[in-house]
Residue, then its C-alpha position, 0 to 999 in steps of 0.5 A: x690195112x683199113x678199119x671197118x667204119x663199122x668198127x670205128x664207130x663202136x670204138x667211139x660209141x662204146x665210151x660215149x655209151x659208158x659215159x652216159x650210163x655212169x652220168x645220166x642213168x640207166x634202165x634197170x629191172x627190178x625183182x622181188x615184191x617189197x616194193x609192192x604196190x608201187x613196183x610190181x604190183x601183182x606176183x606175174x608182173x615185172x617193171x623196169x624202171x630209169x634210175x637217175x644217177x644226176x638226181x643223187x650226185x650231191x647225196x641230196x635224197x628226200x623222204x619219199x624218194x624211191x632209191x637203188x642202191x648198194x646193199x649193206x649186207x652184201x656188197x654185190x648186190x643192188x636193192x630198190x628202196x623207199x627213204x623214209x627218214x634222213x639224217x637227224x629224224x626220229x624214226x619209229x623202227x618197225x623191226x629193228x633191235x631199237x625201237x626209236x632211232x636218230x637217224x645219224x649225220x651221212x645217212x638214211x633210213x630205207x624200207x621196202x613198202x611191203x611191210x615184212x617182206x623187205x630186207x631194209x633199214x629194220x634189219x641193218x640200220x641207217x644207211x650211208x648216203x654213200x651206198x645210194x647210186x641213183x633215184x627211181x625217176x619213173x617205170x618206163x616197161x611194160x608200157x602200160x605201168x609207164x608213170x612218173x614215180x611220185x615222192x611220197x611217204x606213207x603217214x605212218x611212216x613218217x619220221x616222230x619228229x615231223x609227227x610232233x611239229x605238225x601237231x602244234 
């Protein structure tokens, strides 16, 4: 009996795809308002973003850095987030049960840039790099939001300690 060459080539390209998602990235949607503005802009817009796996293999993340990763709270949910702070700055808590905290050695701090419309580092503290799976690289639909996502950092945002060096 002959195999389809039709079959054949899904059997070869269902691995090579698989491979490619797990190592280079994906495209993914993202829901919800608390990234605005920067991600869906106004309540009747939905943007899909690349989110690039190669860019946190080595759990290297910058401040700035738009990051999906997996939710703390619930492990079978996937968020989308802004690293405000990394491990050893000071951060000014917005919410959180301490008003100051370092941030500790493997983790990061997250909030969404909708101040008190996010479920974020403010409500369950640093978070592990671990639980980071890729970076927000750019929006790539609808066509006309396609753009570069830019690392930046609110300026009261910033981490205390940052806030003090640049003073002196």
């Amino acid at each position: 009996m002959k195999i389809p060459s039709f079959v054949k080539k899904v059997f070869v390209g269902i691995p090579i795809g698989i491979t490619i998602i797990d190592l280079v990235g994906y495209v993914a949607r993202v829901d919800g308002i608390s990234m605005q503005p920067v991600l869906n802009p106004d309540k009747n817009s939905t943007d899909y973003v690349f989110l690039n796996r190669i860019a946190v293999k080595s759990y290297e993340v910058n401040r700035g850095d738009i990051v999906s990763l997996v939710s703390p709270k619930d492990p079978t949910q996937k968020i989308i987030k802004r690293v405000v702070g990394i491990q050893g700055d000071i951060i000014a808590t917005l919410s959180y049960k301490e008003g100051v905290v370092r941030v500790p050695e493997g983790h990061c701090w997250i909030e969404g840039d909708h101040v008190g419309h996010s479920m974020d580092s403010n409500n369950f503290g640093p978070v592990s790099l671990g639980l980071i799976t890729a970076k927000a690289s750019c929006i790539v639909w609808p066509p006309s939001r396609w753009q570069i996502i830019e690392t930046s950092l609110p300026k009261s945002r910033r981490p205390l300690n940052l806030t003090v060096v640049e003073v002196f």
